[in-house]
C-alpha positions as a Markdown table, in Angstrom:
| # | Residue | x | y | z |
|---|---|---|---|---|
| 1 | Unk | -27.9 | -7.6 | 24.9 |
| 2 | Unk | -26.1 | -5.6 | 22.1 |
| 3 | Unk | -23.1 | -5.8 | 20.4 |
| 4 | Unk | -19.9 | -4.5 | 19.0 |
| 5 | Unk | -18.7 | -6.7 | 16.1 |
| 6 | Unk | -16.0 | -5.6 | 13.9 |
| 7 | Unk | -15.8 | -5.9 | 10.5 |
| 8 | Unk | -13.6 | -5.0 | 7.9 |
| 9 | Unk | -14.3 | -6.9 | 4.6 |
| 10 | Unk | -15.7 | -4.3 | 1.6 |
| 11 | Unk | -17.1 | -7.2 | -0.9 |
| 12 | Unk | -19.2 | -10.0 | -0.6 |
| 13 | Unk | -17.5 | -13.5 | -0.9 |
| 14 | Unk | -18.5 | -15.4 | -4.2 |
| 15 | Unk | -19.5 | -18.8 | -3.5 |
| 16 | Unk | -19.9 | -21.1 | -6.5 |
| 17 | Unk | -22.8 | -23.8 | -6.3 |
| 18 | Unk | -22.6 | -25.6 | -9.9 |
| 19 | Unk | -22.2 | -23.3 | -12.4 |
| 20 | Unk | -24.0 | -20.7 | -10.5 |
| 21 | Unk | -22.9 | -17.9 | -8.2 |
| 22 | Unk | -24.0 | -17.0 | -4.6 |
| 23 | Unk | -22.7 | -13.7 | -2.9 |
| 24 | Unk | -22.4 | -13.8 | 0.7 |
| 25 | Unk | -22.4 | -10.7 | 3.2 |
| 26 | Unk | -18.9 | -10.1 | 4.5 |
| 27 | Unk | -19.7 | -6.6 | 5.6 |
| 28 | Unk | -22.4 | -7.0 | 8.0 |
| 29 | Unk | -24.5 | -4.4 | 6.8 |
| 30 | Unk | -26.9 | -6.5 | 4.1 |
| 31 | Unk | -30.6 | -6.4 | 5.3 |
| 32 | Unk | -30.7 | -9.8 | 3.6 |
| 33 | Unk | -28.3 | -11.9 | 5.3 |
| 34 | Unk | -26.7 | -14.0 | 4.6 |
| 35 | Unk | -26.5 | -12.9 | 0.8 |
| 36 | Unk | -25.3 | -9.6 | -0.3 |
| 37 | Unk | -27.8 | -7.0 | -1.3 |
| 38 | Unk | -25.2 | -4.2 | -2.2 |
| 39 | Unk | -25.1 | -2.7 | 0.7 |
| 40 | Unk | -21.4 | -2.8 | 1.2 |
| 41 | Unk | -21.0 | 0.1 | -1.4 |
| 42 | Unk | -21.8 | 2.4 | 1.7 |
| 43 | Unk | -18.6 | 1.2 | 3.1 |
| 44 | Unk | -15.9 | 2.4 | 0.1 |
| 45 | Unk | -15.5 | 5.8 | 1.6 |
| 46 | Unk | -14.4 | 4.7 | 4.4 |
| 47 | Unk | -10.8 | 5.3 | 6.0 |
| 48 | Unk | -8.2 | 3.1 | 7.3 |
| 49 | Unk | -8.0 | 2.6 | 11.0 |
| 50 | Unk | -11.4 | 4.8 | 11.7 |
| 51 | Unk | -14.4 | 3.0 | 13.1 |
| 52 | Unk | -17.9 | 3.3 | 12.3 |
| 53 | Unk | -21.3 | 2.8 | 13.6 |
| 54 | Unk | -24.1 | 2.1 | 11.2 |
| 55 | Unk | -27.6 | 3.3 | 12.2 |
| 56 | Unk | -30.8 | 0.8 | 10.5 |
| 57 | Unk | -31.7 | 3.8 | 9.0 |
| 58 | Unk | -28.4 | 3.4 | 6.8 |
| 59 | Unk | -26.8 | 6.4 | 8.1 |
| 60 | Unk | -23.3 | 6.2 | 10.1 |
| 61 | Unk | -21.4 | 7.9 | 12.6 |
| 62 | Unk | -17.5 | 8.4 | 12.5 |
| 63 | Unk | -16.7 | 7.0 | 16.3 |
């Protein structure tokens, strides 16, 4: 069954462990969940109140 979740956070979410940093996916789009692999940079062109469909091949459509 597929689907539609909405997400509208451009940055990961620091989470600090001791003295040491983990960054957590907000985005959705990080192929190594749930840590950030810098794949929300795709999202900083993106405009306000358009929706968009990401494709695993890392390509999106404007819906």
């Amino acid at each position: 069954m597929a689907r539609i979740i909405i997400k509208t956070a451009q940055q990961p979410l620091e989470i600090k462990v001791g003295n040491e940093s983990k960054w957590m996916c907000m985005c959705g789009l990080s192929k190594n969940k749930p840590f950030c692999d810098g794949s929300h940079k795709k999202t900083t062109d993106e405009k306000d109140g358009k929706l968009y469909l990401y494709h695993p091949d890392g390509t999106r459509t404007e819906m």
